[in-house]
N, C-alpha and C positions, 0 to 999 in steps of 0.2 A: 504494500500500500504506500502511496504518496502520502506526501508532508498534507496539501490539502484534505483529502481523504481521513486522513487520522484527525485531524480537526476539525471539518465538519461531523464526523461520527461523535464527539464529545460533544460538541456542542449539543446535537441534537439527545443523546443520553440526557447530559444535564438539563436541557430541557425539560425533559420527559419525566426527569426524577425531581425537577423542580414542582411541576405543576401537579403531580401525582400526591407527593406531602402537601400544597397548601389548599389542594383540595379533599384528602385525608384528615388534616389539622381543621379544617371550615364543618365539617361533618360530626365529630366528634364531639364539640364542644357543646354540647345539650347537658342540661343540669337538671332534674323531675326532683320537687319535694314534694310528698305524698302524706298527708295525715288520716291514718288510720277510722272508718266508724264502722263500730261494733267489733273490734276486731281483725277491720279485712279491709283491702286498698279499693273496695268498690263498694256500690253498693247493688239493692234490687228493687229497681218501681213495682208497680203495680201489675203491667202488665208482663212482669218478669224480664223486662232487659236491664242489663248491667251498665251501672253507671259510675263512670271513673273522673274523679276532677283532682288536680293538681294543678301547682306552680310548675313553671321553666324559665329558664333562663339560660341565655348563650344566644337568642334568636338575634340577629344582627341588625334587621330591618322589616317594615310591614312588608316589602316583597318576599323576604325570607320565610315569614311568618304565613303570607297567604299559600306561597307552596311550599310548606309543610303540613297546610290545614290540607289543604287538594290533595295531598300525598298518602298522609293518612284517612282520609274519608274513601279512599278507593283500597285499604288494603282489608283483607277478608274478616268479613264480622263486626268490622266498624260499619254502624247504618250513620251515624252521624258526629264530627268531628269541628269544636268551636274554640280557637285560638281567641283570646280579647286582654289588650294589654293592662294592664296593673297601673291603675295612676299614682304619678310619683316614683315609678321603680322600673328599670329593664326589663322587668319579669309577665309572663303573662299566664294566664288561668286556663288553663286547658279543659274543655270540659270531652265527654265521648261516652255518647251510647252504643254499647254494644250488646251484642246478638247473646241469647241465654247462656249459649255454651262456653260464653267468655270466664274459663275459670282461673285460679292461680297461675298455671302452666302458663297459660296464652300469656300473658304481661310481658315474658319472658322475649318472646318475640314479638311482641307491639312494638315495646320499644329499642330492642334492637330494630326493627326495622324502622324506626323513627331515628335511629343513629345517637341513642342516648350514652354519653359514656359516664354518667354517674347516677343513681337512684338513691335519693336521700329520703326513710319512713319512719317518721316519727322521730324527727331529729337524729339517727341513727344512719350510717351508709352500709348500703347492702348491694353486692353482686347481683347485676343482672340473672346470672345463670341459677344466683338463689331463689330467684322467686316463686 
């Protein structure tokens, strides 16, 4: 290989490893406080759907904010998903109705797939994979 060749191949690498961490680092930064009623991080209406509200934090912007609401309102068993910012604070109120069979396990992967990298319950931080 030439001298050019060896240099554009870096360049385009470090590129690739640039925008890979700060779109890595942008995703991860989700923070969920959760307070516990009755025991359990949801609850159950009337007509038996499960209803989960917490805090978050890390959301950057309302365009960040509105797709994450659009992201999770399409993933399975969410019928309905409402982001509404916190006045005075970064933070915003998550609210989510979900479908009967939404039990413990499921949380697990909600918010992994919401890209949550901390779940703080009842003042206490606990592993996603614990839930």
């Amino acid at each position: 290989m030439n001298m050019k060749t060896k240099v554009f191949s870096l360049a385009i690498i470090s590129l690739f490893l640039f925008f890979t961490s700060v779109s890595f680092a942008q995703n991860n930064g989700l923070s969920v406080s959760i307070t516990k009623i009755n025991n359990s991080i949801y609850s159950v209406n009337d007509a038996g759907k499960h209803i989960i509200t917490f805090e978050i934090s890390g959301i950057e912007s309302q365009r960040h904010a509105d797709n994450l609401s659009k992201s999770m309102s399409g993933y399975r068993g969410v019928e309905e998903f409402k982001l509404t910012p916190i006045e005075g604070t970064n933070n915003w109120k998550a609210t989510g109705v979900l479908y009967k069979y939404a039990k413990d396990d499921y949380f697990k992967y909600f918010f992994k797939f919401m890209k949550v990298s901390e779940v703080i319950i009842d003042n206490n931080k606990v592993l996603i994979e614990n839930l």
